[in-house]
C-alpha positions as CSV (number, residue, x, y, z in Angstrom):
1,X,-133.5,-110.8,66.1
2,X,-136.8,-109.4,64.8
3,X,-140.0,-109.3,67.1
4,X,-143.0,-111.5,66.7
5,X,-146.8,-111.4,67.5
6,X,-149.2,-113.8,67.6
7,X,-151.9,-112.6,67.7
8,X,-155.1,-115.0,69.3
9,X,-154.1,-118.1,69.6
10,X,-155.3,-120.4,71.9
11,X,-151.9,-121.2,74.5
12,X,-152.7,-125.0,75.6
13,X,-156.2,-124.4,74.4
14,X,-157.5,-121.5,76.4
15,X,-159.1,-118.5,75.4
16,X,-157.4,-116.5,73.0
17,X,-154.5,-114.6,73.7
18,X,-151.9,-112.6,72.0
19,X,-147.8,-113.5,72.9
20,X,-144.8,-110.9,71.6
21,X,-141.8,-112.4,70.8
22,X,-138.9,-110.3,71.6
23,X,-135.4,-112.1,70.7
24,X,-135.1,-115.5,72.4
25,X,-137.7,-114.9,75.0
26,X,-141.6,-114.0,75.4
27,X,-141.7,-110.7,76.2
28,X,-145.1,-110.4,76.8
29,X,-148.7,-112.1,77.3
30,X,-152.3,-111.0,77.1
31,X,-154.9,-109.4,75.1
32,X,-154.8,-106.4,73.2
33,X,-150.8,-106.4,73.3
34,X,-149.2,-103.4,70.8
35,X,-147.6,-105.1,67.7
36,X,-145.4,-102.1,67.1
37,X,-142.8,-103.4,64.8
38,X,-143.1,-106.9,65.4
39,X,-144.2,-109.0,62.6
40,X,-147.7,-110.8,63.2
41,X,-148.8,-113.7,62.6
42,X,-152.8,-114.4,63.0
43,X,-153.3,-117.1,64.8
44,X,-157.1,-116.4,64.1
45,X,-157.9,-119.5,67.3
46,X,-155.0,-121.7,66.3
47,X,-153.5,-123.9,69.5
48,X,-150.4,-122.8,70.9
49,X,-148.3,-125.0,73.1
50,X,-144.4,-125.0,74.2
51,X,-142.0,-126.6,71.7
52,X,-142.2,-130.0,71.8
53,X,-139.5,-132.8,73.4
54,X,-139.0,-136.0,71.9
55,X,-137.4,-138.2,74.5
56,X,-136.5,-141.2,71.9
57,X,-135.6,-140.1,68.3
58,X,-133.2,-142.0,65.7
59,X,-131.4,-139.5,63.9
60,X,-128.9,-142.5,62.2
61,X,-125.6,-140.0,61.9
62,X,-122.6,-141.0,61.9
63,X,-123.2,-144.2,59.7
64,X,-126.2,-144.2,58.5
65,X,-127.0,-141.0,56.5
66,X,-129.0,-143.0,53.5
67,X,-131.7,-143.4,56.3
68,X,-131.2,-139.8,58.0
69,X,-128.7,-137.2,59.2
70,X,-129.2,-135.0,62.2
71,X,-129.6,-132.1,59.3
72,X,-132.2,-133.6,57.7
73,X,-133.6,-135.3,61.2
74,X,-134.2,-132.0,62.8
75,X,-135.9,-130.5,59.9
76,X,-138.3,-133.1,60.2
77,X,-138.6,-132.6,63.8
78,X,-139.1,-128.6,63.3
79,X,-142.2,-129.4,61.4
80,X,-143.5,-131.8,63.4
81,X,-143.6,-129.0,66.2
82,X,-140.2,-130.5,68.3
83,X,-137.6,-127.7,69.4
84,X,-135.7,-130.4,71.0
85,X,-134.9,-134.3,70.7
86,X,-132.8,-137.0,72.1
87,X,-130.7,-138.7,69.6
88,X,-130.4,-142.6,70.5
89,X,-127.3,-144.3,70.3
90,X,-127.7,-147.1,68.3
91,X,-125.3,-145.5,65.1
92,X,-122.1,-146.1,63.5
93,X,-119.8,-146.4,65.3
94,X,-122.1,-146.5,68.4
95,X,-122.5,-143.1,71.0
96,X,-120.8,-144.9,73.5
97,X,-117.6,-142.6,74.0
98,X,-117.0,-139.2,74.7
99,X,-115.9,-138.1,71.4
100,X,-119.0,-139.7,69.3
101,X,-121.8,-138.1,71.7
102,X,-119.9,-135.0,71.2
103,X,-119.9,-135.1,67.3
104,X,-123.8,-135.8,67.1
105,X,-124.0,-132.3,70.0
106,X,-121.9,-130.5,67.5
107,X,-124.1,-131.7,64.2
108,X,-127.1,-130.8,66.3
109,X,-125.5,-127.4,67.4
110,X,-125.0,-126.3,63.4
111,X,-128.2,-128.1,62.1
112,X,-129.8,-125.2,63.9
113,X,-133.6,-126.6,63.6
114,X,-133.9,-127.3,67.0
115,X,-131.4,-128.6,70.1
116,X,-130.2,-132.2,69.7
117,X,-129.3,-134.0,72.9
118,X,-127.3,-137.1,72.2
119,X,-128.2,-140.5,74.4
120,X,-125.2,-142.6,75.3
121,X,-125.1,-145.8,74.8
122,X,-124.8,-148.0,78.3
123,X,-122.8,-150.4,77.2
124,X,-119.4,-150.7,74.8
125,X,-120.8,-151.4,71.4
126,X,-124.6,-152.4,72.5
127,X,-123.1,-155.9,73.2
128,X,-124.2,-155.5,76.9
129,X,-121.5,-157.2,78.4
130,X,-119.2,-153.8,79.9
131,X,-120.5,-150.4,81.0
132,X,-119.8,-147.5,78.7
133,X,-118.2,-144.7,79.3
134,X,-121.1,-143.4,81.0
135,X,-119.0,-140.3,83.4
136,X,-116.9,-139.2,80.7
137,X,-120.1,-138.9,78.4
138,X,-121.7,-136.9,81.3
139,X,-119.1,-135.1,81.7
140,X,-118.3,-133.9,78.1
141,X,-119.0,-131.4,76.1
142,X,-122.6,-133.3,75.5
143,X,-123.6,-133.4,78.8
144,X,-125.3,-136.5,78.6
145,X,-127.9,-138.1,81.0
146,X,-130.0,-140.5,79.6
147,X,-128.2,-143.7,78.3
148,X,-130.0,-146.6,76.3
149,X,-128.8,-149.5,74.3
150,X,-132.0,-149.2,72.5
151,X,-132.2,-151.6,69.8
152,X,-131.0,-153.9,72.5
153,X,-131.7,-155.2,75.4
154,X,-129.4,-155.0,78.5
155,X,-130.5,-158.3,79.4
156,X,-128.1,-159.1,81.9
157,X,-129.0,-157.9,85.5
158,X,-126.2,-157.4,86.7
159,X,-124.8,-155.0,84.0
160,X,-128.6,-153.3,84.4
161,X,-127.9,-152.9,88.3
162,X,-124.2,-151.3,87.7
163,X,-125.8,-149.1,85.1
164,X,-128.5,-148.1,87.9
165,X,-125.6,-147.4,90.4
166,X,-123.5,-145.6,88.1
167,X,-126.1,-142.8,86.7
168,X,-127.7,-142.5,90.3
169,X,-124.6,-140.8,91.5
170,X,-124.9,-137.9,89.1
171,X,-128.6,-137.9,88.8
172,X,-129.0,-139.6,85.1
173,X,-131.5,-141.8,84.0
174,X,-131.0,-145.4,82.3
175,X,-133.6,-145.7,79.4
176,X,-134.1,-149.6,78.8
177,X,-135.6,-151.5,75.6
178,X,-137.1,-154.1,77.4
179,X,-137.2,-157.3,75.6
180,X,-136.3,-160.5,76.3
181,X,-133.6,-161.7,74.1
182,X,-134.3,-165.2,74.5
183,X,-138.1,-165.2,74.3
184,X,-138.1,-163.1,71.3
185,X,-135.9,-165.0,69.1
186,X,-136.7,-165.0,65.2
187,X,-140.1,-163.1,66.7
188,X,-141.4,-160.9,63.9
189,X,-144.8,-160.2,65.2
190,X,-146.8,-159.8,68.3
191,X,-147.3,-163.8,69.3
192,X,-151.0,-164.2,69.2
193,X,-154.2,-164.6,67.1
194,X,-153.0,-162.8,64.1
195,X,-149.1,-164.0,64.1
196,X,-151.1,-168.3,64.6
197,X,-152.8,-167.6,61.5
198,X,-150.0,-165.9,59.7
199,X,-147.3,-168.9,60.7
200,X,-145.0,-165.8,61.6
201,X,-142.7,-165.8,64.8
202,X,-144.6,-164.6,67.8
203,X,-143.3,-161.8,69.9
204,X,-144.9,-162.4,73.7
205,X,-145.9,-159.9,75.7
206,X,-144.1,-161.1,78.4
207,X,-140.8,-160.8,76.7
208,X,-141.3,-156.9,77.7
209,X,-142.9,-157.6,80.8
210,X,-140.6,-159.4,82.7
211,X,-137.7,-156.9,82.0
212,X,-140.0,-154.5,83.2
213,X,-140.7,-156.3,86.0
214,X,-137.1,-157.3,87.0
215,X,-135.7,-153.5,86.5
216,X,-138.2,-151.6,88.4
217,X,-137.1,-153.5,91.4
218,X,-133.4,-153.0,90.7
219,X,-134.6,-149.5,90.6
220,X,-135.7,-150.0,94.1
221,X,-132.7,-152.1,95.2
222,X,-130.2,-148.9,94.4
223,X,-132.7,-146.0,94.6
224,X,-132.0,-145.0,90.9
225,X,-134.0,-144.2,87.7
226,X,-135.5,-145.8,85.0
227,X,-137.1,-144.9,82.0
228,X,-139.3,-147.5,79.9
229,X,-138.6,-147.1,76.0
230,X,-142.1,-148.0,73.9
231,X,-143.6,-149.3,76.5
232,X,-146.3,-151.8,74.5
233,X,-148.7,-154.0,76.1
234,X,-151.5,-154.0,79.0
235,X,-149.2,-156.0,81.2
236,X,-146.5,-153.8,81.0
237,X,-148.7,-150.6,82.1
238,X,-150.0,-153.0,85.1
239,X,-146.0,-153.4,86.3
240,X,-145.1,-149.5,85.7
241,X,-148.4,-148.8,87.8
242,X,-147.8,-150.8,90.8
243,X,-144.3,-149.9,90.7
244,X,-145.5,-146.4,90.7
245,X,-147.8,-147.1,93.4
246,X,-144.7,-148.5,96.1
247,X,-143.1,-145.1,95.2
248,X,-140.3,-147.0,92.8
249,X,-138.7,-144.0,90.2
250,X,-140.1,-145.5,87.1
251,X,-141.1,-143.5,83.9
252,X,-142.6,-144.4,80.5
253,X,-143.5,-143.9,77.1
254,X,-146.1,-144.6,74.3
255,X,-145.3,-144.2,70.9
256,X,-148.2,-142.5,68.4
257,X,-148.3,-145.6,66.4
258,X,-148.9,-147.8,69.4
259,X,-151.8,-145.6,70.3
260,X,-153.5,-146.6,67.3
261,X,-152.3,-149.4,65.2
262,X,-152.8,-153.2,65.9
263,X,-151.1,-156.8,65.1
264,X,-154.6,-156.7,62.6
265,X,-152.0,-154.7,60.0
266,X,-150.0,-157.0,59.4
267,X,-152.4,-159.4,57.4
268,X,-150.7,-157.2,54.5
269,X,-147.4,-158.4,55.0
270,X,-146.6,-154.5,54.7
271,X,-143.5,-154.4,56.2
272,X,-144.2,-150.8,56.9
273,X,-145.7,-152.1,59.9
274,X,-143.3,-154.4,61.2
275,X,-141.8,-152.2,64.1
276,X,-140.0,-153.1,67.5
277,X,-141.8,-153.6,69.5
278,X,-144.2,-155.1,67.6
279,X,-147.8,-153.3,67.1
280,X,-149.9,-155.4,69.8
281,X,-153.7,-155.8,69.9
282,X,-156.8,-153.6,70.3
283,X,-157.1,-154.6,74.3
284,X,-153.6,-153.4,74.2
285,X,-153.8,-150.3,72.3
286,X,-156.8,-148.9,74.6
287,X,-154.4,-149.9,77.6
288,X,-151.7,-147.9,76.9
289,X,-154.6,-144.9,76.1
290,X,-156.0,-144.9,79.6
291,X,-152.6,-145.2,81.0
292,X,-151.1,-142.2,79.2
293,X,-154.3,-140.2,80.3
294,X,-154.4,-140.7,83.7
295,X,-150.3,-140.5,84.0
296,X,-148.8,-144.5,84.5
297,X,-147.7,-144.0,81.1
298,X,-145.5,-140.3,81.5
299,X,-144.9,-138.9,77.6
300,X,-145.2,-139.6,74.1
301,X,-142.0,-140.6,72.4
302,X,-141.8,-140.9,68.5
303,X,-139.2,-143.7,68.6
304,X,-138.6,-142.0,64.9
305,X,-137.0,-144.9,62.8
306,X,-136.0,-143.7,59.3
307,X,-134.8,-146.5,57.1
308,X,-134.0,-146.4,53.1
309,X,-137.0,-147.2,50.9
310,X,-135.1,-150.8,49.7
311,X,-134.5,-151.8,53.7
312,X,-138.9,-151.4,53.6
313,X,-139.5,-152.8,50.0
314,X,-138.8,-156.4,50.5
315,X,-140.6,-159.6,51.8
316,X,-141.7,-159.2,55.4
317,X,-139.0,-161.3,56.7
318,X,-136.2,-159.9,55.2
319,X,-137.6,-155.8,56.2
320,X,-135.7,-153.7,58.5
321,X,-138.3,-152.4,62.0
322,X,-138.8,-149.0,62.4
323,X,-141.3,-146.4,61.2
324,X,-140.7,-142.5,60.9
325,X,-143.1,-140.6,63.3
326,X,-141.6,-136.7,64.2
327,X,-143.6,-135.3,61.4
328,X,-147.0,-137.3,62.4
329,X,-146.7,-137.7,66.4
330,X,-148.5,-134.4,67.1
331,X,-151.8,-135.7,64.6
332,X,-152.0,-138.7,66.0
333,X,-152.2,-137.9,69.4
334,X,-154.9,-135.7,68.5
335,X,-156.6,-138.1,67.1
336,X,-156.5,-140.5,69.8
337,X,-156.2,-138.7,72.8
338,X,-157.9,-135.2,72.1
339,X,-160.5,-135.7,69.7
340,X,-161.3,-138.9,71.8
341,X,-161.6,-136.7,75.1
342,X,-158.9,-138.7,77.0
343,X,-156.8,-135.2,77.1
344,X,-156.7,-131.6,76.7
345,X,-154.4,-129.6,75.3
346,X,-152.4,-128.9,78.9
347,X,-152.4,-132.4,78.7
348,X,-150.5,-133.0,75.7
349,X,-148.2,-130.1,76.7
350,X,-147.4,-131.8,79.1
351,X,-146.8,-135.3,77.5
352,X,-144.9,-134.2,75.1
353,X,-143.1,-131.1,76.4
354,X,-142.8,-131.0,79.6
355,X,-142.4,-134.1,81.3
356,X,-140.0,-135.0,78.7
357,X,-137.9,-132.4,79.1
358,X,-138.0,-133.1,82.8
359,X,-137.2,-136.9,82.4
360,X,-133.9,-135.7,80.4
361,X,-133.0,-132.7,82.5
362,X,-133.3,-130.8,79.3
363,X,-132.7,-126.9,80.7
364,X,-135.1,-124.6,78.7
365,X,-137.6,-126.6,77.1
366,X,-141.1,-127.9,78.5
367,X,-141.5,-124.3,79.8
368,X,-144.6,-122.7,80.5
369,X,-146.0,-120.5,77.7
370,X,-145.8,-117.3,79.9
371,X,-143.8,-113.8,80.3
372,X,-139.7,-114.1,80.6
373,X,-139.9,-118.1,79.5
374,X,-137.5,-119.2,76.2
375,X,-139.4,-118.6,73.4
376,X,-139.6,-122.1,72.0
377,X,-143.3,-122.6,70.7
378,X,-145.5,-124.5,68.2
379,X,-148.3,-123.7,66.7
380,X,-151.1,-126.0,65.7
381,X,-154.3,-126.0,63.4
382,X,-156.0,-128.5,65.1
383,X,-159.4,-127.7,62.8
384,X,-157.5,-129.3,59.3
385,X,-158.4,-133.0,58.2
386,X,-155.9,-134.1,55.5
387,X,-154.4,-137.7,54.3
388,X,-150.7,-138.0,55.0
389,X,-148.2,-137.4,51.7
390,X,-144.5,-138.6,52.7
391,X,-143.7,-137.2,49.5
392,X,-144.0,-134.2,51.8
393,X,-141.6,-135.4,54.3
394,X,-138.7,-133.5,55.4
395,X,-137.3,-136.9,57.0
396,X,-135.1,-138.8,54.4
397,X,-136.9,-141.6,55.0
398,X,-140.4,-142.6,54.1
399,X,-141.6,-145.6,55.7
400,X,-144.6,-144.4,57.2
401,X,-147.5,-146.0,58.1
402,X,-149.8,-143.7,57.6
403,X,-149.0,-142.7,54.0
404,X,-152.7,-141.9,52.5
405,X,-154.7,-142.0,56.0
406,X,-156.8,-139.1,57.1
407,X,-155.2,-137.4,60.2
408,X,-156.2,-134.1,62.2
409,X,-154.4,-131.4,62.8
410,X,-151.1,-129.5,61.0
411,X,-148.6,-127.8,62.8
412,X,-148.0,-123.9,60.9
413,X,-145.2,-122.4,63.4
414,X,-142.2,-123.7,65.4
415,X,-140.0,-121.0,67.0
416,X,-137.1,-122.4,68.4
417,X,-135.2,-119.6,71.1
418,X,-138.0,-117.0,69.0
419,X,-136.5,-117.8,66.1
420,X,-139.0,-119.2,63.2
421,X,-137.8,-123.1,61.8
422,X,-141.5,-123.4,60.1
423,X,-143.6,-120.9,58.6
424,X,-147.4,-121.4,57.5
425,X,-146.4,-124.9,57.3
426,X,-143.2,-124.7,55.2
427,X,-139.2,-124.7,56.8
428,X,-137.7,-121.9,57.3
């Protein structure tokens, strides 16, 4: 493998610096550094941060490849600056053996745009009523240690305490989509203003909220971890802080979209906007800012849901819930949390690389940007303006809801182990 230089670019924002690529690893930091044979790039000011960790993507192989296939999910995560993600398990037939988490490790292994880590599923089929084969998954090939029956709830306590229990002993981590099953039935919208105008099926806050509530304390009760998927409204960030505050091992994400969109969007009856959970409102929206600045909320996860264009194109009822976000995480948290001031660069490093790597145990990601660290690195114009094309997309899918909005920032470089995926903007 060749050597690379770039030359001045800004690592987490700093002043700029130049950093040699030599094989897998950075060889070298500092100014003035001796390009030799390498092959520069000009970074001419550009932000450089670690390769970034998505803790929740949908990658839809095996069963769904008309949304999405790892191939095509991993190209889509290369140029949205990701050098690793964590493949949920919600496919078909469901990650909840051995042998399926295995097969998405080995499609991520060959897809070679960045590292796949597959999520088991904590219970047989999603159906929440018997554990999974959470060990053996561990213990294969995979190495798994986050599980999730995202999609669905594990709404029954006692199957969420066992889960606790059974990761604690081998230091995993059980990620729950916390809604109420009950509370949220034929919900299509966030229950409020909006969805009373509308006549569409409220979703509560409080069907996320008391899941929330009832799992950090099972957290307690064992001495285990959990992780909050798209964690959604200003009650919820109340519960994760006081459960943070009695020392309870409780993490969270945001997703980009919740950090900006509101319940308002859906006066279109786009279903581009109908997502799980459901976009909230403005109070909640700047809640979940402050909290992901001053750390109740922990990372940034896409919750990338790629679905085919006639699962989108369809009366709002009828529409699938999901949007795509690898390829548009990075702008948007620029836009909300950077150009707003709520964080810095080291910030967003650490929202998106670091901690998420940490939450998932994910060896040689979220590493400093510094001599004798893996080599896995993004590079970001964070001076370009332009609207979003999902004609551009390397997803499969297209049901963004940004298509045609003006967002900052464009990711030119990912090296992944030193080795370019994108290049001045395009795959490798």
């Amino acid at each position: 493998m060749s050597k690379t230089l770039i030359r001045g670019a800004k690592i987490l924002g700093g002043e700029p610096q130049d950093v040699l690529i030599d094989g897998g690893t950075i060889a070298a930091v500092g100014t003035g550094i001796d390009a030799g044979d390498a092959t520069v790039i000009e970074a001419d000011g550009k932000i450089l941060l670690p390769g970034l960790v998505d803790l929740h993507t949908h990658l839809r192989e095996p069963g769904r490849e008309d949304s999405e296939t790892v191939l095509t999910g991993t190209r889509a995560a290369a140029s949205g600056g990701y050098t690793a993600v964590f493949a949920m398990a919600n496919t078909f037939p469901v990650a909840d053996t051995a042998g399926v988490v295995e097969q998405v490790w080995r499609l991520g292994k060959e897809s070679g745009y960045c590292d796949v880590q597959p999520i088991g599923a904590v219970t047989v089929g999603l159906e929440g009523k018997q554990l999974a084969e959470l060990g053996a998954m561990h213990d294969s090939a995979a190495g798994v240690r986050v599980f999730s029956d995202d999609g669905k709830c594990v709404d029954d306590a006692v199957i969420m305490r066992r889960a606790l229990e059974y990761v604690k002993a081998f230091g995993g981590v059980v990620a729950q989509h916390a809604q109420e099953p009950r509370l949220t039935e034929g919900a299509q919208m966030n229950e409020g203003v909006v969805s009373a105008e509308l006549g569409l099926g409220g979703w509560p806050a409080v069907a996320e909220e008391s899941i929330i509530a009832r799992d950090v304390l099972l957290a307690e009760h064992v001495g285990s971890r959990v992780h909050i998927c798209h964690l959604s409204t200003a009650g919820s960030v109340e519960i994760v802080r006081w459960a943070k505050s009695r020392g309870i091992d409780v993490t969270a994400e945001v997703t980009p979209h919740h950090l900006l969109l509101t319940d308002e969007l859906v006066r279109s009856y786009n279903p581009v906007y109908k997502v799980n959970p459901p976009l909230r409102t403005e109070r909640d929206v700047l809640a979940l800012r402050e909290a992901l600045a001053d750390g109740t909320i922990d990372i940034v996860a896409t919750d990338h849901a790629p679905h085919p264009h006639e699962d989108k194109d369809c009366e709002w009822g009828a529409a699938a819930m999901g949007m795509v976000g690898l390829e548009t995480a990075l702008s948007v948290v620029q836009h909300t949390m950077v150009d707003t001031g709520l964080l810095d660069w080291a910030g967003v490093a650490e929202r998106m690389s670091a901690r998420p790597a940490e939450i998932g145990r994910l060896v040689g990601h979220g590493r400093p940007v510094a001599a004798g660290e893996p080599a896995n690195l993004t590079l970001v114009d964070s001076a370009y303006r332009g609207p979003v094309d999902p004609a551009g997309f390397a997803s499969r899918s297209r049901n963004t809801p940004y298509e045609g909005r003006e967002l900052p920032g464009r990711v030119t470089h990912t090296f992944l182990r030193g080795r370019a995926t994108v290049v001045d903007g395009n795959l490798a």
